[in-house]
C-alpha positions as CSV (number, residue, x, y, z in Angstrom):
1,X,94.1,94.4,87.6
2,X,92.9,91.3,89.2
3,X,95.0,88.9,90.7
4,X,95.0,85.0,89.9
5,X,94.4,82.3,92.4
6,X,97.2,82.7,94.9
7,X,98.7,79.2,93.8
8,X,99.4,80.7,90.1
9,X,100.8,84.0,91.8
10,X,103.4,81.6,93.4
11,X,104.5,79.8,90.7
12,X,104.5,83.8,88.9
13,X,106.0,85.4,91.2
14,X,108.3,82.9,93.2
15,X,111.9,84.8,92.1
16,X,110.0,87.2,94.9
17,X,108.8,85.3,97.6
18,X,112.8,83.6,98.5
19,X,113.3,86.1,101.2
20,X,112.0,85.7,104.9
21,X,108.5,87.4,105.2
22,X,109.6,88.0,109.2
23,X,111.8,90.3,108.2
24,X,109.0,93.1,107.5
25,X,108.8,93.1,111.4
26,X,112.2,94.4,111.4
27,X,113.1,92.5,115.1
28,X,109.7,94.1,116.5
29,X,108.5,91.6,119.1
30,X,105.2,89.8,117.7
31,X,104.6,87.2,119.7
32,X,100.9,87.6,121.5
33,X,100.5,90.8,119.9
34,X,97.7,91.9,117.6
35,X,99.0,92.0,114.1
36,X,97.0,93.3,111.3
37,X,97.9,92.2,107.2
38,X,96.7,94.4,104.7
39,X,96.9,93.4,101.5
40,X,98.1,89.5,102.4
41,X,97.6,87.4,99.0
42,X,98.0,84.3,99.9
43,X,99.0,84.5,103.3
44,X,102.7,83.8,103.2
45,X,103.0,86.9,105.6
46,X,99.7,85.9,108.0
47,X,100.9,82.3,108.5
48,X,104.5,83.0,109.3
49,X,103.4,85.7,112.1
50,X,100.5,83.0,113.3
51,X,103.1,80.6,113.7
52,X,105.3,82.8,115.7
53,X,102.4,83.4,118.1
54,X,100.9,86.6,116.9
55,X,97.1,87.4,116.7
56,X,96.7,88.0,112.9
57,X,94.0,89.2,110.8
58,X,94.3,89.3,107.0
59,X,92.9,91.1,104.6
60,X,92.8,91.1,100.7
61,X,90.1,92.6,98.0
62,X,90.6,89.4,95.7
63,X,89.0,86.9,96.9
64,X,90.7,83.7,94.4
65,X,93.8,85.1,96.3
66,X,92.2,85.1,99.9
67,X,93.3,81.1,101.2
68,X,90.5,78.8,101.7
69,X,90.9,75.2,103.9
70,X,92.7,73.6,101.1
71,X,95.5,75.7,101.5
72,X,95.6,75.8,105.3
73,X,95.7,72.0,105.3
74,X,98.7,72.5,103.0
75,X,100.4,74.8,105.8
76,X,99.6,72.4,108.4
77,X,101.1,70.0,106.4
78,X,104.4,71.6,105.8
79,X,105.1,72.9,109.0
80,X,102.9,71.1,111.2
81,X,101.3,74.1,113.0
82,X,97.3,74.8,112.2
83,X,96.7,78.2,110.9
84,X,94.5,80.6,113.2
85,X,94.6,83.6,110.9
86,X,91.2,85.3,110.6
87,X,91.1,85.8,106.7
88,X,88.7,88.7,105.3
89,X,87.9,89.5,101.8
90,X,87.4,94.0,101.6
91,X,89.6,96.6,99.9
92,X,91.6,97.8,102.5
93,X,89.8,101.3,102.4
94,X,86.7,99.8,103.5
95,X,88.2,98.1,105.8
96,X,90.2,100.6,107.6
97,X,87.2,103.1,107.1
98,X,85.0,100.4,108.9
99,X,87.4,99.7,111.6
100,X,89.0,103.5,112.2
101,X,87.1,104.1,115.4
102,X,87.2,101.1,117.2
103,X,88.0,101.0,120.8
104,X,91.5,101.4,122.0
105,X,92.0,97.4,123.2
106,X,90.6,96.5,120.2
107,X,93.2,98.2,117.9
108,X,96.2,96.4,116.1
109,X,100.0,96.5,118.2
110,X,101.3,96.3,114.4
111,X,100.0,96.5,110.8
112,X,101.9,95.4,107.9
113,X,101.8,95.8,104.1
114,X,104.2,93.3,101.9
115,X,104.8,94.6,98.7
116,X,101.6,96.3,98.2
117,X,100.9,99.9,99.4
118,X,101.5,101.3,96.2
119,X,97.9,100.1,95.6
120,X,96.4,102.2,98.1
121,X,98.4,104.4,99.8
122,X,97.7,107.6,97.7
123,X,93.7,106.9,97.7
124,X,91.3,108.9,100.3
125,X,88.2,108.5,102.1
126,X,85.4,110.4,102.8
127,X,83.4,110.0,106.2
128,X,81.1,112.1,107.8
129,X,81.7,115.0,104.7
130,X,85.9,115.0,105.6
131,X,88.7,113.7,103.4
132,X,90.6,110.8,105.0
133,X,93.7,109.9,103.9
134,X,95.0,106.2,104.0
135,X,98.1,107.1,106.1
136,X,95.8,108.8,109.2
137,X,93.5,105.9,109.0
138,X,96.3,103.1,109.3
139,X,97.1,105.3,112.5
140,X,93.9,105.2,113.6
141,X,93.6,101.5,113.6
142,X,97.5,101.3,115.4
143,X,97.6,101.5,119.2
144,X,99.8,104.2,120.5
145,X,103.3,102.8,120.9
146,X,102.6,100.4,117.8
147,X,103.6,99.9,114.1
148,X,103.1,100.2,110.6
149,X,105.5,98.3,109.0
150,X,105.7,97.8,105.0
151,X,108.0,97.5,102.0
152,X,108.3,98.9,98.4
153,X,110.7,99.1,95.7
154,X,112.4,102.4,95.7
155,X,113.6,103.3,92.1
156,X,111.3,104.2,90.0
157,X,110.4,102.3,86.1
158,X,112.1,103.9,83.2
159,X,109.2,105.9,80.8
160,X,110.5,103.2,78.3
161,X,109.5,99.4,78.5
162,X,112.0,97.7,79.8
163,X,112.1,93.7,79.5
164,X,113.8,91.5,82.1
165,X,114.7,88.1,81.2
166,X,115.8,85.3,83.5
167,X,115.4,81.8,84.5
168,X,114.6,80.4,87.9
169,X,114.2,77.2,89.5
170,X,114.2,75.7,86.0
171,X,111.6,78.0,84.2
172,X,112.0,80.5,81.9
173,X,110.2,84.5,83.2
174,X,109.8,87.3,81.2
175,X,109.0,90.5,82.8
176,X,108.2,93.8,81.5
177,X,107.3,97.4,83.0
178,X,107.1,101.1,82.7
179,X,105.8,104.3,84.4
180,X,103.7,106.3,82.6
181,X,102.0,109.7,84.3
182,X,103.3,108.1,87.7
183,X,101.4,105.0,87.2
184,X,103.7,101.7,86.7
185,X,102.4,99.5,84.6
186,X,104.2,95.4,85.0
187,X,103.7,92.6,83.2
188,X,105.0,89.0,84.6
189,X,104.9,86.0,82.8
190,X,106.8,82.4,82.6
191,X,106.5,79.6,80.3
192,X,103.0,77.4,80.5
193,X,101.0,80.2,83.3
194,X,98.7,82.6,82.1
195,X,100.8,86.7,81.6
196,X,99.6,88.6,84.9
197,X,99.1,92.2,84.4
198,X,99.2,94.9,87.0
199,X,99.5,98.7,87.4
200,X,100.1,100.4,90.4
201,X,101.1,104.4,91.8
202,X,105.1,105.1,91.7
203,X,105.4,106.6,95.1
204,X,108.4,109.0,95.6
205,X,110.4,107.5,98.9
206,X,110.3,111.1,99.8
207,X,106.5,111.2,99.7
208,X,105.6,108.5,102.0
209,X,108.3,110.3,104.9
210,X,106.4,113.3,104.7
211,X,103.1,111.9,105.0
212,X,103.7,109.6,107.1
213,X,105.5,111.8,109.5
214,X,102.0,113.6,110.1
215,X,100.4,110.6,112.1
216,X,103.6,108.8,113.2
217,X,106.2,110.2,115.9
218,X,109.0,108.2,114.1
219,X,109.3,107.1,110.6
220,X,112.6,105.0,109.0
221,X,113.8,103.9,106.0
222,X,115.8,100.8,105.4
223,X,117.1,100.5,101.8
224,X,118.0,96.7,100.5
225,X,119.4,97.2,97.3
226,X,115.8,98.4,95.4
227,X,113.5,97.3,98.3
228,X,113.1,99.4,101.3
229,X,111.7,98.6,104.4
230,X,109.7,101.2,106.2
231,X,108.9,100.7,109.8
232,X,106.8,104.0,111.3
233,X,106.2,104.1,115.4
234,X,102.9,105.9,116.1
């Protein structure tokens, strides 16, 4: 399942990355405030909160996707602003198990997912002999009165591969996917980059209300066409 360098994922993926990464945050104020990214590639998400005067740290278990000065430079380049995003390379249950007791001034106003809790969400952890799951430890990293913000598509793969076909920007993508025993297994590819190939859990909508709703006092759904934005108040 690994990921390319996060330059290849771009060009891959770019159909994907037109929309405004901001609007995770669903108009929750960010400026000054602690902002945690789990799963953040190559930082699209991280840099845009930076820029809008958030505290972010990043986090991402592939480390060719993790950005390294080269790409910062590019930021600055583009938009003029250094980077201050404190990248780390861990899965993110290591790194929420690591992190779930830290003190109360040290915990994140909001955390964030982009387009991958599907990776994680449904795994658990054990500490001290007890079965965590991923939603309580999230919480546990949140200050009270904060977020966890995230999106996910919300219709789930035929059982029967289905191929998409389209061209974009000038190239020519071919995508294919299909969800077998609740895994959903994706294929991307365009003409002259390496196929990428992926599988990930389908996640009923329904499932991440109800879990969710055990560590958070408020829990919403926004549905944009087959993306939904979730944004839970602990």
């Amino acid at each position: 399942m690994k990921y390319p360098n996060n330059w290849i994922y771009e060009r891959l993926y770019r159909r994907y990355l037109q929309r405004d990464p901001l609007e995770l945050f669903q108009e929750l104020p960010i400026y000054g405030k602690r902002v945690l990214d789990l799963c953040c590639g190559g930082g699209r998400l991280a840099f845009a909160a930076d820029k809008e005067g958030a505290n972010v740290w990043a986090v991402d278990e592939e480390y060719d996707m993790i950005p390294n000065q080269h790409d910062i430079d590019y930021v600055y380049d583009q938009t003029g602003h250094i980077p201050d995003v404190r990248f780390e390379c861990d899965t993110i249950k290591n790194f929420l198990a690591k992190n779930s007791l830290i003190e109360d001034e040290d915990k994140f106003d909001i955390v964030c997912c982009q387009q991958g809790i599907n990776y994680w969400f449904n795994e658990t952890v054990s500490i001290m002999d007890f079965d965590i799951t991923m939603s309580a430890l999230v919480s546990r990293v949140i200050k009270d009165g904060g977020a966890f913000v995230f999106n996910t598509f919300n219709q789930r793969p035929s059982d029967i591969p289905t191929t998409k076909i389209y061209n974009f920007d000038g190239v020519e993508y071919v995508e294919i996917s299909y969800c077998i025993n609740g895994v959903v297994h994706h294929v991307q590819t365009a003409k002259n980059i390496p196929p990428h190939v992926t599988k990930f859990d389908w996640i009923e909508p329904e499932s991440f209300s109800r879990e969710l709703s055990y560590w958070f006092s408020s829990v919403e759904e926004t549905r944009i066409e087959n993306t939904s934005l979730w944004k839970c108040i602990k």
